[in-house]
C-alpha positions in Angstrom: -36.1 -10.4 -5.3 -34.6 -13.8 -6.9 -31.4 -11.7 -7.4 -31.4 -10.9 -3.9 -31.9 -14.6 -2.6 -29.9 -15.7 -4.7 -26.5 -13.5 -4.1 -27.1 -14.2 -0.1 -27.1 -17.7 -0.7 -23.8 -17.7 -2.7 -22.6 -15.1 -0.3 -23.8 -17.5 2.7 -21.6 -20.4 0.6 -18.6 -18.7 0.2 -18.3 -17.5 3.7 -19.2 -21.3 5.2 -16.6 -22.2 3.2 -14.2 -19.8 3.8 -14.5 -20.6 7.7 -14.1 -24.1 7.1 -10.8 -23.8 5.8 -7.7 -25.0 7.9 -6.2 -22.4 9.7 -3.3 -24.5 11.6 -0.9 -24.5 8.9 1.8 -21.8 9.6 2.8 -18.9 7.7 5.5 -19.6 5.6 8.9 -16.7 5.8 7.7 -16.1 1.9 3.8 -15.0 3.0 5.1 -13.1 6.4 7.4 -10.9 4.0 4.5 -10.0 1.9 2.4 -9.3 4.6 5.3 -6.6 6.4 4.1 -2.9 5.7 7.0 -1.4 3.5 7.9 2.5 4.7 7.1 4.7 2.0 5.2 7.8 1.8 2.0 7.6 0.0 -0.6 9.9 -1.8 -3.8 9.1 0.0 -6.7 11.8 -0.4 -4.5 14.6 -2.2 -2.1 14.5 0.9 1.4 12.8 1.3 1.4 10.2 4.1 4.3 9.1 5.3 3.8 5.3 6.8 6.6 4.0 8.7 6.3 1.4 11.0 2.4 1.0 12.2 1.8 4.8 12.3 0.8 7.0 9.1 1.2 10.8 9.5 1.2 13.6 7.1 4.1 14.3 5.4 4.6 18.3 6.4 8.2 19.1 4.6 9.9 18.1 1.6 11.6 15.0 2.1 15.0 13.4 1.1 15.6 9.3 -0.1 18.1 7.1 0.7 18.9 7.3 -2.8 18.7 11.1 -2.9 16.2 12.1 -4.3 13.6 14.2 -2.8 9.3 14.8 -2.7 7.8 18.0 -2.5 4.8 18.3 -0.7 2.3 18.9 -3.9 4.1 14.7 -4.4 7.1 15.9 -7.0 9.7 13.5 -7.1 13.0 15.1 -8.1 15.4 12.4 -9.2 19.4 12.7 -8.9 19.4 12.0 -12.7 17.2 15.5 -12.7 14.1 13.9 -14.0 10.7 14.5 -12.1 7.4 12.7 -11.6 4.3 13.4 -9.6 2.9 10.8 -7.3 -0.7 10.1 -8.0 -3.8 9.1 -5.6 -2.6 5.5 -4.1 0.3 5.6 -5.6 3.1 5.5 -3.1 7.2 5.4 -3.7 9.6 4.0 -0.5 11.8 5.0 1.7 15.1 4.1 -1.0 13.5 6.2 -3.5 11.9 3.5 -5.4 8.0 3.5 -6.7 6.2 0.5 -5.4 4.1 -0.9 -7.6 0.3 -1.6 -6.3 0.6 -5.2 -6.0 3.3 -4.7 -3.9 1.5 -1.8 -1.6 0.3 -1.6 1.5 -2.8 -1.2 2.4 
């Protein structure tokens, strides 16, 4: 019960303080960029989603990179070098071709 009393009242802390912060100060062109959503599909639930703009739908063919290579639907990557990889859950690879890494993901 201590445990209890005691994690609401940091929780209770931390949000007081949180909503006492300053919020006026504008976004800077450096935090807006990281906050864009980068198009890329993504392996979300053992499915391919393809998120491009605001909307996320299933990927439902193979599809072909800027760079050329091309997904399959079970989330094979087919390089133009020839080499393959397969996209794993949350992992998620753009629209050039290139993997994003997960700090850089959406979501």
């Amino acid at each position: 019960m201590k445990k209890v009393i005691m994690f609401l009242l940091v929780a209770g802390t931390c949000t007081t303080a949180a909503v006492a912060q300053d919020t006026t100060k504008a976004a800077t062109p450096k935090m807006e960029k990281s906050l864009q959503i980068k198009d890329c599909v993504m392996m979300k639930e053992g499915k391919l989603m393809l998120m491009k703009g605001s909307s996320i739908t299933p990927l439902d063919k193979e599809l072909t990179f800027t760079n050329g290579s091309v997904i399959k639907l079970d989330g094979t990557v087919k390089s133009t070098d020839g080499t393959t990889m397969k996209l794993k859950e949350g992992e998620a690879i753009g629209l050039d071709g290139k993997l994003i890494m997960k700090k850089d993901m959406p979501m």
